[in-house]
Backbone and ligand atoms as CSV (ligand in chain L), in Angstrom:
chain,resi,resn,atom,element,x,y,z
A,1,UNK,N,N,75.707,65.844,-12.005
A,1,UNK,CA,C,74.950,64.652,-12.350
A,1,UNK,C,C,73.458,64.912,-12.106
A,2,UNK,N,N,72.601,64.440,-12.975
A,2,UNK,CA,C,70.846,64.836,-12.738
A,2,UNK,C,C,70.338,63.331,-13.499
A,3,UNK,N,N,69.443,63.105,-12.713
A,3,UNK,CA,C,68.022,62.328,-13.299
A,3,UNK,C,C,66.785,63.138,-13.204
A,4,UNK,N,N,66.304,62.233,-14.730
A,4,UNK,CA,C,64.710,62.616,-14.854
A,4,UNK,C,C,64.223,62.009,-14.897
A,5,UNK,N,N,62.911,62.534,-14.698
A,5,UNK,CA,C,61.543,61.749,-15.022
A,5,UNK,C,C,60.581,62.637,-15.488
A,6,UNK,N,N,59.621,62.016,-15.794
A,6,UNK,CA,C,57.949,62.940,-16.064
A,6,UNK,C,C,57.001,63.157,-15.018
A,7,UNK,N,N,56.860,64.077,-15.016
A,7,UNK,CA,C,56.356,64.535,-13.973
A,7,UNK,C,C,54.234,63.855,-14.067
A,8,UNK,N,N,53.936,63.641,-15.249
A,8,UNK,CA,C,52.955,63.030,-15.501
A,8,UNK,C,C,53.091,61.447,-14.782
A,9,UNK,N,N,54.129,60.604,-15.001
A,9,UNK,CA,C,54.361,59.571,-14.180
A,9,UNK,C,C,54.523,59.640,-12.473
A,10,UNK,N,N,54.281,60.519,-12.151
A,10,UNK,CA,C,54.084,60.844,-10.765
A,10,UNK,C,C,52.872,60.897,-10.460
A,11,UNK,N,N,52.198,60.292,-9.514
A,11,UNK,CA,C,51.092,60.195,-8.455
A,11,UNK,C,C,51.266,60.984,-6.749
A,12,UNK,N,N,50.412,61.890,-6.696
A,12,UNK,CA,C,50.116,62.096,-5.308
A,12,UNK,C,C,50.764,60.938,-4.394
A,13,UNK,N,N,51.466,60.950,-3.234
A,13,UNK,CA,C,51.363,60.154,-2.492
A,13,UNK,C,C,52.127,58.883,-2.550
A,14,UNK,N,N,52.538,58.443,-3.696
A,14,UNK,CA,C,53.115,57.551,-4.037
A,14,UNK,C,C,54.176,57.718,-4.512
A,15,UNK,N,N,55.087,57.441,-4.079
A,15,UNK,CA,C,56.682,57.688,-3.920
A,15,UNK,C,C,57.390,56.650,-4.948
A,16,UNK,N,N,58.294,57.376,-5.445
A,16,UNK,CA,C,59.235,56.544,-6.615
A,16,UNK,C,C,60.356,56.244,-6.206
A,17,UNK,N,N,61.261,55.392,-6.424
A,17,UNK,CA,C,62.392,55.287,-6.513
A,17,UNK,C,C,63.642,55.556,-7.584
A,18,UNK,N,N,64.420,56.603,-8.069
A,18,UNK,CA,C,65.009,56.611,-8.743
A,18,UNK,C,C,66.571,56.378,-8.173
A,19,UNK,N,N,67.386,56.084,-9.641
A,19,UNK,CA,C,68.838,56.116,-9.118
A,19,UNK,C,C,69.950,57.434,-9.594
A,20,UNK,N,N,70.327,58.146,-8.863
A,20,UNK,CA,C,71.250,59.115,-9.420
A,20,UNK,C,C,72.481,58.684,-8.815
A,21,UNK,N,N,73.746,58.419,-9.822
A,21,UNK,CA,C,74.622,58.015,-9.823
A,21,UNK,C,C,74.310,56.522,-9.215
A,22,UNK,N,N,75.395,56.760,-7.892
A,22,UNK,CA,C,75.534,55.462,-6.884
A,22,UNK,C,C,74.415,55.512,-5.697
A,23,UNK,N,N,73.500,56.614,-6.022
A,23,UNK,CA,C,72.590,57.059,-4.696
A,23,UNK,C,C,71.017,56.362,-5.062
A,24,UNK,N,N,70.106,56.019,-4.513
A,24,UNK,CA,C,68.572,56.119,-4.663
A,24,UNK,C,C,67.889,57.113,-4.385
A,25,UNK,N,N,67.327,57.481,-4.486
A,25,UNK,CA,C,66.632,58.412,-4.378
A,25,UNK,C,C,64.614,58.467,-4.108
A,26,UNK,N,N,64.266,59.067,-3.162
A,26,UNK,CA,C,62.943,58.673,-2.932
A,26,UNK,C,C,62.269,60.327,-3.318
A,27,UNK,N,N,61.352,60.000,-5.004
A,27,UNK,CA,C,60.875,61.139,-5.269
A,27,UNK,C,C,59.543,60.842,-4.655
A,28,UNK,N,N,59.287,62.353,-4.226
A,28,UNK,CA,C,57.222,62.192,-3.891
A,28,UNK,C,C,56.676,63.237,-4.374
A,29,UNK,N,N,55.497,63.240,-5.059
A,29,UNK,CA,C,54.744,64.391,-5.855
A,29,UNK,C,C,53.386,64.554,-4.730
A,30,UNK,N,N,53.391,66.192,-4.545
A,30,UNK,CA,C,52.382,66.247,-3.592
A,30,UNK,C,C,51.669,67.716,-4.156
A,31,UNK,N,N,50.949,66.749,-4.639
A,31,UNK,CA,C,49.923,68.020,-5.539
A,31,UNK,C,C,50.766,68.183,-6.776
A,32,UNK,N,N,51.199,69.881,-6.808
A,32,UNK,CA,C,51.710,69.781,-8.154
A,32,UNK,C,C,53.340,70.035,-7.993
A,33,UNK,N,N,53.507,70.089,-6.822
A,33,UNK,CA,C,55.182,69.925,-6.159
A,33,UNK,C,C,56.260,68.375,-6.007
A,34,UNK,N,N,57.085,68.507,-6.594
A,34,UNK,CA,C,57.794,67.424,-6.484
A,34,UNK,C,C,58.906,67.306,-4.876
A,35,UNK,N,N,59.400,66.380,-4.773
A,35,UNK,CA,C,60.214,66.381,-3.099
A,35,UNK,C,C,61.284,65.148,-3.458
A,36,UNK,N,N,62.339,65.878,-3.659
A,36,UNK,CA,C,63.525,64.181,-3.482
A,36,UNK,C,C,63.816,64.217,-2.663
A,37,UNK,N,N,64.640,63.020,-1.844
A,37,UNK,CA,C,65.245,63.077,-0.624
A,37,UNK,C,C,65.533,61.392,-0.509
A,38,UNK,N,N,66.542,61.331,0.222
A,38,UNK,CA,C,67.662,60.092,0.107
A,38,UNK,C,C,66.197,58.957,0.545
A,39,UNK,N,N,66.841,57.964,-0.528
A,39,UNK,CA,C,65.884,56.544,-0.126
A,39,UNK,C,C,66.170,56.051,1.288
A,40,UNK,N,N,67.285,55.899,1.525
A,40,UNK,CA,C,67.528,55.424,2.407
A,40,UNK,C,C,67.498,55.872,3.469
A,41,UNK,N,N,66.417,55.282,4.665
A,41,UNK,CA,C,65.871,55.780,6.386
A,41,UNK,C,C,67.424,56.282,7.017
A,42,UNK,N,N,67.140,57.259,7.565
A,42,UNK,CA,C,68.380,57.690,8.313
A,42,UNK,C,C,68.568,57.069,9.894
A,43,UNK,N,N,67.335,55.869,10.279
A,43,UNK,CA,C,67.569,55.536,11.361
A,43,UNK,C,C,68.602,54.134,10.677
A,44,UNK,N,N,68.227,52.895,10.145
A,44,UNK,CA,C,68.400,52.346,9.543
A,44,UNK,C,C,68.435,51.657,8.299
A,45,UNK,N,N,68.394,50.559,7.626
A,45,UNK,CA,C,68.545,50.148,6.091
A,45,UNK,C,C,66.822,50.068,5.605
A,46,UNK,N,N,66.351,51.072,5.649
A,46,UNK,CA,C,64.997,50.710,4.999
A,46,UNK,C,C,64.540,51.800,3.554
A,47,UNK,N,N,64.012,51.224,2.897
A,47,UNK,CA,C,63.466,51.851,1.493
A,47,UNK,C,C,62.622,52.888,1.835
A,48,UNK,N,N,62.513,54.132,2.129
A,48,UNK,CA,C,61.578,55.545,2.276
A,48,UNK,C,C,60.523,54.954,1.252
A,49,UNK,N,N,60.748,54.912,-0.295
A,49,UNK,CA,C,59.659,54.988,-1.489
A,49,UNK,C,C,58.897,53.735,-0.807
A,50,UNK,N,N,59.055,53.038,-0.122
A,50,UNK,CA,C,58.115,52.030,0.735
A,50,UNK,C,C,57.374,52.286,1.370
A,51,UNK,N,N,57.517,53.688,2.215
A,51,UNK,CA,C,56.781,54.069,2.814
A,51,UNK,C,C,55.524,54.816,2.615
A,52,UNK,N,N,55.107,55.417,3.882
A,52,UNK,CA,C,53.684,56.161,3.753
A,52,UNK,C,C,53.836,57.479,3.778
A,53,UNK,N,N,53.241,58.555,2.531
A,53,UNK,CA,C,53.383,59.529,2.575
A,53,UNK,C,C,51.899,60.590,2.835
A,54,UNK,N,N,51.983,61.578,3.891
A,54,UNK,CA,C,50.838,62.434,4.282
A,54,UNK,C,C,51.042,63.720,4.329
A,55,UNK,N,N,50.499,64.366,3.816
A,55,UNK,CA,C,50.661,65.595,3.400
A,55,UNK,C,C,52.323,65.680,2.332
A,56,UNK,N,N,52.955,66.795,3.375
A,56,UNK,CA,C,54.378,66.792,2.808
A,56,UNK,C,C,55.613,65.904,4.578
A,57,UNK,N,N,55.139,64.670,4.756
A,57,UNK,CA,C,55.711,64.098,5.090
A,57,UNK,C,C,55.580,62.867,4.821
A,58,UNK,N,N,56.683,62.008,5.130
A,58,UNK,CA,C,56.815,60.877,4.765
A,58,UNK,C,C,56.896,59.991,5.862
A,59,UNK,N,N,56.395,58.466,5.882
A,59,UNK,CA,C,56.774,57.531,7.300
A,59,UNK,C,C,57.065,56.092,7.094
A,60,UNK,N,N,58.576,55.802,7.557
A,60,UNK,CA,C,59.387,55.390,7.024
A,60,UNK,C,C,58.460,53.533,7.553
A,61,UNK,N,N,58.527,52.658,6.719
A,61,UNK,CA,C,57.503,51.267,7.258
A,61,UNK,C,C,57.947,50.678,7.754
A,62,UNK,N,N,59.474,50.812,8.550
A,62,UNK,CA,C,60.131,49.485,9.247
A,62,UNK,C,C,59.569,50.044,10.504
A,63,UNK,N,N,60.090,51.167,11.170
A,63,UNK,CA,C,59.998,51.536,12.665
A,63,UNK,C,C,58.934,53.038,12.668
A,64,UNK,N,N,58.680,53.263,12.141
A,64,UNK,CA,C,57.705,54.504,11.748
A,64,UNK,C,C,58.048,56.161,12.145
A,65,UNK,N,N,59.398,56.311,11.767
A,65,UNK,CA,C,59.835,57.676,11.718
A,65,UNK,C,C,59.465,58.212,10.482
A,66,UNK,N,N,59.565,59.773,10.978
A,66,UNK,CA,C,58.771,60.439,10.133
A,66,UNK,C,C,59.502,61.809,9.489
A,67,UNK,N,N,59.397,62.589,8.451
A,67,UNK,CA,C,60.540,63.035,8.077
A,67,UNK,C,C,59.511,63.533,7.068
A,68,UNK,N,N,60.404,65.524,6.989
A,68,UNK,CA,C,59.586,66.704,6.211
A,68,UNK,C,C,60.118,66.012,4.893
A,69,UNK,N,N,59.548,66.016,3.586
A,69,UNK,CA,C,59.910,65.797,2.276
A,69,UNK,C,C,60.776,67.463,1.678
A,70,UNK,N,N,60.314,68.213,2.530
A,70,UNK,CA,C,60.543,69.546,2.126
A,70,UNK,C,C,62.230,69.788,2.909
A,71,UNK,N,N,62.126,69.986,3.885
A,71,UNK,CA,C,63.290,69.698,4.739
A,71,UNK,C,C,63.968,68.734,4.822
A,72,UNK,N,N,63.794,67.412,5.056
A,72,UNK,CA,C,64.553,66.410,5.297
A,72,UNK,C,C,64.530,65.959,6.664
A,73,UNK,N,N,64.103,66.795,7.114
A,73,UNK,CA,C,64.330,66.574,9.182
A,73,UNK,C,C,63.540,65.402,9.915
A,74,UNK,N,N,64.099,65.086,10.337
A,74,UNK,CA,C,63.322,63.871,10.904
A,74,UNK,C,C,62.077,63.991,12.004
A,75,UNK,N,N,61.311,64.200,12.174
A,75,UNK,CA,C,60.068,64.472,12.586
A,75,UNK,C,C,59.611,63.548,14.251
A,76,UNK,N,N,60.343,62.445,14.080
A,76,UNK,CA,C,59.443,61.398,14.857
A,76,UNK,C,C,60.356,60.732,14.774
A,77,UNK,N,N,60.647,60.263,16.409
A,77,UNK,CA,C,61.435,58.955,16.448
A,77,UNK,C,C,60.823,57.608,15.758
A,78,UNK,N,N,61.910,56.478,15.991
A,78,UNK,CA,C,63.520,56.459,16.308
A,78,UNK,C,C,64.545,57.383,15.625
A,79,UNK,N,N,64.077,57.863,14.388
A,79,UNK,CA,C,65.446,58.868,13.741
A,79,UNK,C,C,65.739,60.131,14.171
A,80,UNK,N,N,66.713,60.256,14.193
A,80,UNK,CA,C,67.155,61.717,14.253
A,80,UNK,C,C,68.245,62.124,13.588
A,81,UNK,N,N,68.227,61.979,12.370
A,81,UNK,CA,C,69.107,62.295,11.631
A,81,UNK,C,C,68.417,62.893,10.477
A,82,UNK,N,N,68.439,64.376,9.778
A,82,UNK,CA,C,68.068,64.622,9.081
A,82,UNK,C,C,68.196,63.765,7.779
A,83,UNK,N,N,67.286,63.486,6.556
A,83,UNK,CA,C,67.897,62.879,5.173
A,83,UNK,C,C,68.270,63.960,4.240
A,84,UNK,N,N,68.967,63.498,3.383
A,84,UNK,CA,C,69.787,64.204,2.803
A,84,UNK,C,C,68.948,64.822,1.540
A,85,UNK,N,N,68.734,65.752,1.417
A,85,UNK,CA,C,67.703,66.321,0.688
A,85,UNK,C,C,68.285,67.184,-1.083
A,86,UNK,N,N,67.451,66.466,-2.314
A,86,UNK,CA,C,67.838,66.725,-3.456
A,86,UNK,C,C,67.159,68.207,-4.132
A,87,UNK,N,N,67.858,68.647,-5.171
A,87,UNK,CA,C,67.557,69.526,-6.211
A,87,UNK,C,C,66.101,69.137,-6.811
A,88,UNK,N,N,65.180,69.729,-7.117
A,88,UNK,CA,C,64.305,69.244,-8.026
A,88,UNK,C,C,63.906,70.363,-8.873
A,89,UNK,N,N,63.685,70.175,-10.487
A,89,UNK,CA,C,63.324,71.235,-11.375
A,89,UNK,C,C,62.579,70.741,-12.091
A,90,UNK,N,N,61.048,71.554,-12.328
A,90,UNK,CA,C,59.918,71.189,-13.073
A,90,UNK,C,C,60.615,72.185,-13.994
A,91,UNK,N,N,60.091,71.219,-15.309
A,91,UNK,CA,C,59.859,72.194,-16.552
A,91,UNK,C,C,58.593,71.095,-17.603
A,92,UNK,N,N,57.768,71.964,-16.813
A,92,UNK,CA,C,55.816,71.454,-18.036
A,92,UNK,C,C,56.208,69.935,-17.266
A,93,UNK,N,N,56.534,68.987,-18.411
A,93,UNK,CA,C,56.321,67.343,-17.746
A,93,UNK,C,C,57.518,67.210,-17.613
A,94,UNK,N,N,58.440,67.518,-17.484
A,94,UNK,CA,C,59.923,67.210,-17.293
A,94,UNK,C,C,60.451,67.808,-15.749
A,95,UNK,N,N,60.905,66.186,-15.480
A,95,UNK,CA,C,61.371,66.947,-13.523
A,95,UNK,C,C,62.504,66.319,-13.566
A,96,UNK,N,N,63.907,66.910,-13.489
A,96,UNK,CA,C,65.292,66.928,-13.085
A,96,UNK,C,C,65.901,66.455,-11.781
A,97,UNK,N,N,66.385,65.869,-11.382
A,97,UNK,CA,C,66.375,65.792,-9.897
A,97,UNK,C,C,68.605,66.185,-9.364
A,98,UNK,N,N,68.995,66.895,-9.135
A,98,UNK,CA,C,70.364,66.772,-8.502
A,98,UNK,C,C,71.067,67.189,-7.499
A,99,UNK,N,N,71.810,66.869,-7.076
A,99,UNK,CA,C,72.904,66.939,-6.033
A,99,UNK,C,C,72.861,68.218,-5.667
A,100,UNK,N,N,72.255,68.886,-4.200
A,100,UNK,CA,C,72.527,70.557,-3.836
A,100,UNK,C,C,73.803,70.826,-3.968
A,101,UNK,N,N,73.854,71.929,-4.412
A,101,UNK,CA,C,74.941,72.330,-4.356
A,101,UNK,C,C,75.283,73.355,-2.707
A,102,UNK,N,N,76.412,73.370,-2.888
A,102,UNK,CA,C,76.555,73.515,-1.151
A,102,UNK,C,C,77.528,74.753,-1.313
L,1,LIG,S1,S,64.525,52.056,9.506
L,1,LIG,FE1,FE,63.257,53.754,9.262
L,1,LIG,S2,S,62.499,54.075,11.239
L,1,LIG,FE2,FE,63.840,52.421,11.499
């Protein structure tokens, strides 16, 4: 299963929300690199694409954990649970997003 988007519809810093399958997904474009990784805060029920993104991390706006876009790892309490981190494939304006394969 894969979603796309355009990679032209991406902004620095500003995080999207897409849906693949039954999942959300929180894309972030940082520079000319894309980063998926599960919408949903691994401490609790909060929207990531809500949050604040700096450099190649992200900080989640309910309780302010913090988490690599690259890794997934949680950076900064309260979380400690890595997020679950997606596939991403540029091709020119076209970005793919799917399920690692394991
Ligand atoms: S819900 Fe994200 S830090 Fe608590």
């Amino acid at each position: 299963m894969t979603t796309s988007l355009k990679f032209s519809d991406l902004t620095t810093g500003k995080p999207q929300k897409v849906t693949l399958g039954d999942k959300d997904i929180c894309v972030v474009r940082v520079n000319e690199e894309v980063f998926a990784v599960a919408d949903i805060c691994s401490h609790a029920e909060a929207s990531l694409s809500e949050g604040e993104v700096s450099g190649e991390k992200i900080e989640c706006w309910l309780h302010g954990a913090e988490f690599n876009l690259r890794t997934g790892e949680a950076i900064t309490p309260p979380a400690t649970e890595s997020l679950e981190v997606y596939e991403v494939k540029r091709d020119g304006d076209s970005v793919t997003i799917q399920e690692r394969r394991r």
